[in-house]
N, C-alpha and C positions, 0 to 999 in steps of 0.2 A: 176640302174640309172633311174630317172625320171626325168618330168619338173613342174612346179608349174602352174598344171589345172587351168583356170578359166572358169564360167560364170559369166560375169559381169552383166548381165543384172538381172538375179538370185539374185545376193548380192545386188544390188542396189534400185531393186523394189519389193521384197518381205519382209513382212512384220513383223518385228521382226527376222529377220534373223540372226542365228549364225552358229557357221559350228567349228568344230574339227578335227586335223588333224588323217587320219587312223594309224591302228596301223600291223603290220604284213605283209605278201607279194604281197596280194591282194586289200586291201584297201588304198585309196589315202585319204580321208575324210568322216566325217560323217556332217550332214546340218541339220536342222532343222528352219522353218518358219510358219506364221500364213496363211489364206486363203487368196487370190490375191484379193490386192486393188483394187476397181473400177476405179481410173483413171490410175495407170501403169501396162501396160499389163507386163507380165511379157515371156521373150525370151528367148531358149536356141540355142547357138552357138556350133561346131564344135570342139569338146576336145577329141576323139578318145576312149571314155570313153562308160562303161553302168553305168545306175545311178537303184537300186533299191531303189521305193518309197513307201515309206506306209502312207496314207491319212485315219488320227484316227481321226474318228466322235464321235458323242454322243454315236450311238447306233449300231456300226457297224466300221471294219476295211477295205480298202481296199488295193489293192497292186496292184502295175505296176513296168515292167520292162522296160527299153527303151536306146536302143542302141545310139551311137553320130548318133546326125545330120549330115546332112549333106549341108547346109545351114541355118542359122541363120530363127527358126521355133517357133511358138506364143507356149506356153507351158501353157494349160488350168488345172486349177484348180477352186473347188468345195469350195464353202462359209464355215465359220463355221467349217472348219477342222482343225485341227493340222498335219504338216505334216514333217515326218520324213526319211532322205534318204541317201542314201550309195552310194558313188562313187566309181568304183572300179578302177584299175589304168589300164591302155590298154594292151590289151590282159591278162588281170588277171582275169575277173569274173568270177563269181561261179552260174551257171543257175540250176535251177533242172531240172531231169529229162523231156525227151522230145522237150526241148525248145534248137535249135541251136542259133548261132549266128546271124545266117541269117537272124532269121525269128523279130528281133528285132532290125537290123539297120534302122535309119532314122522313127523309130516308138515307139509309145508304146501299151505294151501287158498288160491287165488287167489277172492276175493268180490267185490263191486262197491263200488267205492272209495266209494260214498255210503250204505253199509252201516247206516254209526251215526248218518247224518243228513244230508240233503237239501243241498247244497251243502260239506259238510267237505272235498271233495277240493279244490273251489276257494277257500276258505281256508287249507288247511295248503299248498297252492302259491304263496300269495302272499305268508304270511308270510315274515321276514327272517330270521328264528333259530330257536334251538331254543325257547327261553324261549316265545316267541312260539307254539309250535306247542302245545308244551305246556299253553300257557293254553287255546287254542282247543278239544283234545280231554278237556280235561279238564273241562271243563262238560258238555258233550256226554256224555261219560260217567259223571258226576255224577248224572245225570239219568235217567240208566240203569241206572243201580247204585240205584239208590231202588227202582227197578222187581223188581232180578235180586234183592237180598240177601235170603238166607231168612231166616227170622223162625220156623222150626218146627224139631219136634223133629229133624228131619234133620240142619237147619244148623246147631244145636247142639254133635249129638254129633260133626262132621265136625269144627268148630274145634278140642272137646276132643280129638280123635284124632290131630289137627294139632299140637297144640301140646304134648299129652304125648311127640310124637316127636322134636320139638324140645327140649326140656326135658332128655329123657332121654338127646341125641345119636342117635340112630335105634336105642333098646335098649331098647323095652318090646315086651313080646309084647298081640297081642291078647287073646289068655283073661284077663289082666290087667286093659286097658281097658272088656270085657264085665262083669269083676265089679265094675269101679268105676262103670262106668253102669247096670248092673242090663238089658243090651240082650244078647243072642245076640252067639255070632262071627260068624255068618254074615252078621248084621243090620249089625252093624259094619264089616265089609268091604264089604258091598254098598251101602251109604251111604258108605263113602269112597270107593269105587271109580265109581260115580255120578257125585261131583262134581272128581273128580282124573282120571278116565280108567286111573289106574292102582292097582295096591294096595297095601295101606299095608306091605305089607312091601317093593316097589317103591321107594318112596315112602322107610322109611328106608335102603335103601340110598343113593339120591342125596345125603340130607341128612347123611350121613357122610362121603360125597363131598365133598360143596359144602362141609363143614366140613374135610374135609384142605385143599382149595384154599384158604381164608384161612388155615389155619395158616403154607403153603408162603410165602405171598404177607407174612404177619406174622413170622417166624420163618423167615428162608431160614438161618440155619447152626443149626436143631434137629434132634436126630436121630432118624431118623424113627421108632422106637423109641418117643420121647417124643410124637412130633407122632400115630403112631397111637392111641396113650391120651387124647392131647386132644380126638381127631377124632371118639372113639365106636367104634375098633375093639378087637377083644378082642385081638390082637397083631402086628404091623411083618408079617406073612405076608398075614394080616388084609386087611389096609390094601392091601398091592401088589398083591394077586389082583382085591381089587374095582376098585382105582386103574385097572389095568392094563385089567379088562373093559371098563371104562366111555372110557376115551380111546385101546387101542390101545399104552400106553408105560407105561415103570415111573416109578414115582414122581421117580427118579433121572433119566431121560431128558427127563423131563416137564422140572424143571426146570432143567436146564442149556440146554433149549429156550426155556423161557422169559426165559435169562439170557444166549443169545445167545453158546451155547457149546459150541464142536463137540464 
């Protein structure tokens, strides 16, 4: 079970932007755009996600990794690139070697473009498309993901913690989770926090988050009253305080920004 990730500000201000959805256990989408316009900066908000990027120049690839924000954060990009990226779905990524999760929440790591394998930078440079790219990294990390998926009690109780928070709209406590799995809070936390970087009470604030953004995006004349009940919050106060922490603007502003309206 998942929920339908946004960056809105991504889709909105980046430049020729198109995006495909992933394919297999680990990938949520693939995205592709041109180099950021000089007058809309371009923002990434709060989706509990790692996005790997690959920024193909003329004469050179690079590569960054970068864990979810943790408030709505200016996302810089380089003229003149094509730029190709992999969403993965939370708690799914596939890091190589060396690189925990830790060390990439709320940031991005620049790695070496042949990371995930031995010539990929000089195929995702030659391909012609997105389709194209995405087939390429998607074996590649196929193949890697056989490797990463756990298969033990960990990775177990991390999906159920995952998905009761989804389930629930980001509303269950863990003393809850601990007596349905028969595991400690502590043990619970520390296994989700392990494999997310963040905690799961982190964790459902975003996904309350990430559920007001498609309500706003499905539902632009509800009122937000309504749309905070749909979203998982307990009321329209709720909802503005966390809206507001996580992007800077009230819900209100957010979208008449997004509607391209002063």
């Amino acid at each position: 079970m998942f929920m339908n990730l946004q960056q809105p500000y991504v889709q909105k201000n980046a430049k020729e932007y198109e995006s495909m959805r992933g394919s297999g256990s680990h990938i949520f989408e693939y995205y592709a755009f041109e180099e950021e316009p000089a007058a809309q900066p371009i923002n990434a908000v709060p989706d509990g996600c790692v996005d790997l990027l690959y920024a193909i120049g003329k004469d050179d690839v690079r590569c960054f990794l970068g864990g979810t924000v943790l408030k709505m954060k200016y996302w810089p990009f380089e003229k003149n690139r094509t730029y190709f990226g992999i969403r993965f779905l939370p708690g799914q990524c596939i890091l190589p070697k060396g690189i925990s999760i830790g060390d990439i929440i709320n940031t991005d790591l620049e790695i070496p473009s042949d990371a995930y394998g031995a010539k990929i930078d000089e195929a995702l440079s030659q391909a012609k498309s997105m389709r194209e790219r995405a087939s390429i990294i998607h074996k590649t990390l196929a193949e890697a993901g056989q490797k990463h998926t756990p298969t033990d009690a960990k990775g177990n109780i991390e999906a159920y913690i995952r998905n009761r928070i989804y389930e629930t709209k980001g509303n269950v406590s863990i003393k809850e989770i601990a007596q349905d799995t028969g595991y400690s809070e502590c043990y619970v936390r520390r296994t989700f926090h392990e494999m997310h970087g963040i905690s799961p009470k982190t964790f459902e604030k975003i996904v309350r988050f990430q559920n007001t953004l498609e309500e706003m995006a499905l539902h632009k004349d509800e009122a937000f009253y309504d749309m905070a009940q749909e979203s998982g919050y307990y009321d329209q106060s709720h909802m503005v305080k966390e809206f507001k922490n996580f992007t800077g603007l009230t819900p209100e502003k957010y979208m008449k920004y997004m509607m391209n309206v002063e």
